[in-house]
N, C-alpha and C positions, 0 to 999 in steps of 0.2 A: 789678212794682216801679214805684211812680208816681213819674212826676217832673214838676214843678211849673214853668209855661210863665211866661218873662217877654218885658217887649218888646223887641223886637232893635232896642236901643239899646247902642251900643260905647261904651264905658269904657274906661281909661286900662290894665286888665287888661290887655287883648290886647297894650299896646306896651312892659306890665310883664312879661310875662309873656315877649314876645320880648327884651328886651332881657338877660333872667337867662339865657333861651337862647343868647344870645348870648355870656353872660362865660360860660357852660359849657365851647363849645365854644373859645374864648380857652384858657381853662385846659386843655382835651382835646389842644388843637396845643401847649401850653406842654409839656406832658407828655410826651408822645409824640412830639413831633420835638426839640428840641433837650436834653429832658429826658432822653430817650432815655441820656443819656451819664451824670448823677449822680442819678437822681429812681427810687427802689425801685421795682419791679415790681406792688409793692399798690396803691400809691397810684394809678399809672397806668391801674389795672384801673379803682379805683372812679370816677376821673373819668368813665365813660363810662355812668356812672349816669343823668348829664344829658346825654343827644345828640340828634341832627339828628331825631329821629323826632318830638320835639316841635315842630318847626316845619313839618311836613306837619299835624301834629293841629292846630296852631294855622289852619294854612290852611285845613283843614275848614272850621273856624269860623266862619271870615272870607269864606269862597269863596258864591257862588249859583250861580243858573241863567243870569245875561244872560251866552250866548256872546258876543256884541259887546266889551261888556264888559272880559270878562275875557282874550277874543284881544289887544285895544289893550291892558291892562294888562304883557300876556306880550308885545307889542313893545316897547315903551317898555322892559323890562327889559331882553329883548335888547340892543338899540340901547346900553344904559345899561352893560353888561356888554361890547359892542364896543367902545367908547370906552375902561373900564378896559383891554381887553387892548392895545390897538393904545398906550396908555400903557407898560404892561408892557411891552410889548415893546422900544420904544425907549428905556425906562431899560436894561435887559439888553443892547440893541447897543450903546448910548453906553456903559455901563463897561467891558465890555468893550473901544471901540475904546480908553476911556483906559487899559485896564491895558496893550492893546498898547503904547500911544502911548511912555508915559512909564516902563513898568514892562518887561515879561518873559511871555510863556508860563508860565515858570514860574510866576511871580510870581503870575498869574491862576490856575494848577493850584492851587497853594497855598492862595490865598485860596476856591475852592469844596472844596478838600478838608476847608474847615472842617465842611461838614456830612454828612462822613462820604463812603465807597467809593461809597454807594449811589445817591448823588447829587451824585457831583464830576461837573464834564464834561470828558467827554474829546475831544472835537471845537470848540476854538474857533480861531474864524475874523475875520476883519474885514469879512467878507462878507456881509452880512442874512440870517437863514436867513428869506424870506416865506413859504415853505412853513410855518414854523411858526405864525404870523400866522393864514394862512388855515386851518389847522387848528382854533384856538382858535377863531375865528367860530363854528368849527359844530361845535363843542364837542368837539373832539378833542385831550385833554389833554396834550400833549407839555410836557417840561417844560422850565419858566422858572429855566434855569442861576443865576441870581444872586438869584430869591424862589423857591425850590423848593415852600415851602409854599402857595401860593398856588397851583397846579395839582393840588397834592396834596390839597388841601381844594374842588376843584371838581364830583367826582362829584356832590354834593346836588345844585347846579345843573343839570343834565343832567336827574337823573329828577324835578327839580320842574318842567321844561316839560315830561314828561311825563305827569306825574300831572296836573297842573293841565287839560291839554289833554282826556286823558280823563276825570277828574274831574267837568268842567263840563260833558259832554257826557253821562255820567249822570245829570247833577241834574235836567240841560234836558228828555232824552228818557224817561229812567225814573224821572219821581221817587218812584212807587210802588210803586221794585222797589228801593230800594237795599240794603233789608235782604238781597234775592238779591244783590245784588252783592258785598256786604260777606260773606256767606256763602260764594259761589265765590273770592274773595280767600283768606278763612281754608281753604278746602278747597286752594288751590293751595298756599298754601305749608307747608300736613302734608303733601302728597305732596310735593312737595320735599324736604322734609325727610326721609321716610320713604323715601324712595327716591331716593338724591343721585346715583346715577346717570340721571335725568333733570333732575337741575336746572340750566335754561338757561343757558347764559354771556350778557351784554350784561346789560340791562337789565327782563328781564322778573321776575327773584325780589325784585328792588328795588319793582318796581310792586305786586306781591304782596301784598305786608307792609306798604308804606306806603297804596299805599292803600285797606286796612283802617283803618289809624290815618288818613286822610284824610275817610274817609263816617263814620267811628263819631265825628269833630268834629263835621262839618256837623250829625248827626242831634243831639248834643250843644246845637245853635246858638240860642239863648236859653234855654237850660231851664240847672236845677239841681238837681243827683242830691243824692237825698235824704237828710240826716244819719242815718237809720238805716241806710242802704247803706255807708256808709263804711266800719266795720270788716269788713262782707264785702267787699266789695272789695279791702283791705287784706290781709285773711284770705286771698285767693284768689292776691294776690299772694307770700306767704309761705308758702304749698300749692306753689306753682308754682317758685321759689328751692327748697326741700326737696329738691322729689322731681330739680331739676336736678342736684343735688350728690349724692343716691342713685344717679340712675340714668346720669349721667357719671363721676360721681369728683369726690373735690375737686380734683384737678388741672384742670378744666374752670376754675376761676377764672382761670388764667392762661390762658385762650384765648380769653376773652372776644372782643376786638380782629381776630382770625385767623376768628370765624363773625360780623365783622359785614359783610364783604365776598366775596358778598352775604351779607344779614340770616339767620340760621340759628337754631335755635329756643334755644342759648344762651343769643344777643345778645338775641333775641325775649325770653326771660321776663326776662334782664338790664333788659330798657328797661321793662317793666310799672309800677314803682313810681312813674319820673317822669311817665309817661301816664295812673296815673291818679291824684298828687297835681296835675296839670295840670287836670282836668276836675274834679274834686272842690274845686279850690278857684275855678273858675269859676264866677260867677256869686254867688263866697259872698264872695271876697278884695274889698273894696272899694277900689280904687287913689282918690282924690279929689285928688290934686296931683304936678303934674309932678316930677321927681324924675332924677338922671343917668342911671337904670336905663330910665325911660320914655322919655331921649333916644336912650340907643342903639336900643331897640326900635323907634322912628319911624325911625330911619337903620339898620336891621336890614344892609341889603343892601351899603351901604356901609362898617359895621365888619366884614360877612364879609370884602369884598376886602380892609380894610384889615390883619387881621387876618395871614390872608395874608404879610401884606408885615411887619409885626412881628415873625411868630412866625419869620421866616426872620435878620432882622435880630438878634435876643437869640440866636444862636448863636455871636456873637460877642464876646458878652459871658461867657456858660455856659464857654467853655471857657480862658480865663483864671483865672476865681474859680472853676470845683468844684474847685479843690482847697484851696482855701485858706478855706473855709466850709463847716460842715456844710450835707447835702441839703435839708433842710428849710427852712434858712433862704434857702437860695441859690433856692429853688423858690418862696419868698412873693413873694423881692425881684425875682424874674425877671417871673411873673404877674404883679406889678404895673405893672413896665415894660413890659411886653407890651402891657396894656391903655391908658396912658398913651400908649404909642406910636401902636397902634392908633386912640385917638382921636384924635392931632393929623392922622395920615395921612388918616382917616376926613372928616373937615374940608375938606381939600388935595383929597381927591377927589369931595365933593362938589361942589365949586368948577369943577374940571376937567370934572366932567360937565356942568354950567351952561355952560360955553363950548362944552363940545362940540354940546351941542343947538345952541346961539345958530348956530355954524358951519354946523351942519346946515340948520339955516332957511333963511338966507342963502344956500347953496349952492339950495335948494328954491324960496327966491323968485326966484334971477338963473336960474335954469333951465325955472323955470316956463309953459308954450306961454299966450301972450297970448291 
């Protein structure tokens, strides 16, 4: 199958393409956590149409060989990601000490039981938990009592300094073997799959799956799959959906969400269509002017956290009005405010990372050996 090589010149694609990734996964937290309560069981499924697997494919993409590189790119994000939590963190002990201060225990059980059993706390203190601080540094997601969804939407982060890491380190050493690599990925995660009594806990069926969808970007990385190929493609996707619903049951549709952690060959043929309407319209979709959807994609990293902190915020909005508005409507008007909130926070935290660096400096110039 030929495909037809262009210059690895970036275009406005890649920050369109993240920033649509981006209001997906808005809408996938919109759904799934506070939707949870009035927002039908289908609709929830098919958000997940659009998920996170498209932002490892887009890394592909994006990603090379200079180790240097892209180690500095993966501190700067850390560092950028320490600054968010150690923020998180201190808004979560300060309202808390205010709900001590001026309110009740109670008052504060109440106000987290907004977002359900599964995630009220039952341990508040006016004591700083830093043990939880220093867990989130090294990405060990305990959760943030008062933005719950914002730990809860952190696993990506985890296995994209992992993929990233080893990623770049196949580009650099084997670049003439990635098709074996991308081959031993697809082999681990059929035996996975085929045999779940070996499939690893932690992070390794995450690495698996993603990245495949990681190298089969990169090898993507200025070319364009040829409009003959499209409808096989397509085709192969809707062979793949079929025989999922033969050979699980249609009750599989509702378990989408339950094999995406880790990735399991439901969730796997489930995410085909956005993976490869994602590379199919690469190279072809021509972006030529900046656009709100291009701005969130340049700020990808900061509407994730912001997000986050949104989707945890409109549960308190959700559970006044689902009763007093049909699901549908109360789900448009929700997303929207999701994403509106999103953005101003997205802003605020850009800002806060700006000073945090500036702090850093200054700490690094007065400490500096003369």
């Amino acid at each position: 199958m030929a495909i037809r090589y262009f210059a690895m010149k970036r275009d406005l694609y890649i920050d369109f393409a993240k920033g649509m990734a981006t209001l997906s996964i808005i809408f996938i937290h919109t759904a799934f956590w506070s939707g949870q309560f009035y927002i039908e069981t289908e609709v929830r499924v098919f958000s997940l149409v659009f998920d996170v697997a498209l932002f490892y494919a887009l890394s592909g993409i994006t990603s090379g060989s200079d180790i240097e590189k892209t180690f500095y790119r993966l501190l700067k994000l850390q560092i950028t990601y320490m600054i968010f939590v150690t923020l998180l963190f201190f808004l979560d002990y300060f309202f808390k000490i205010f709900g001590l201060t001026f309110f009740s225990p109670e008052w504060l059980q109440n106000f987290y039981a907004t977002f359900g059993s599964k995630y009220a706390a039952t341990g508040i203190s006016a004591i700083p938990q830093w043990e939880n601080l220093g867990n989130w540094y090294l990405h060990q997601y305990t959760n943030a009592d008062t933005f719950p969804v914002v730990m809860g939407s952190f696993w990506y982060l985890k296995v994209y300094f992992i993929l990233t890491v080893f990623g770049v380190l196949i580009l650099k050493f084997f670049p003439k073997h990635i098709n074996w690599f991308i081959g031993l990925c697809i082999t681990l995660t059929l035996l996975f799959n085929i045999f779940p009594e070996i499939y690893p806990t932690g992070q390794v069926g995450y690495l698996a799956f993603y990245m495949t969808v990681f190298l089969l970007g990169n090898k993507l990385k200025g070319k364009k799959i040829p409009t003959k190929a499209i409808p096989v493609l397509y085709g192969l996707v809707a062979a793949a959906l079929i025989w999922m619903f033969m050979f699980y049951g249609n009750e599989i549709f509702y378990k989408i969400n339950r094999n995406k952690f880790p990735p399991k060959i439901p969730y796997i043929i489930w995410s085909l269509f956005s993976l490869v309407t994602l590379f199919i319209f690469y190279n072809r979709l021509k972006i030529t002017k900046e656009s709100f959807v291009t701005h969130i994609g340049r700020n990808a990293i900061f509407f994730y956290f912001a997000q986050g902190i949104s989707s945890s915020l409109v549960y308190f909005l959700v559970v006044p009005l689902k009763e007093i508005m049909p699901w549908w409507i109360l789900m448009i008007l929700i997303y929207i405010i999701n994403i509106l909130l999103a953005f101003v926070i997205s802003g605020g935290l850009k800002k806060f990372d700006h000073w945090g660096w500036k702090i850093l400096e200054f700490l690094r110039i007065k400490t500096a050996v003369k």
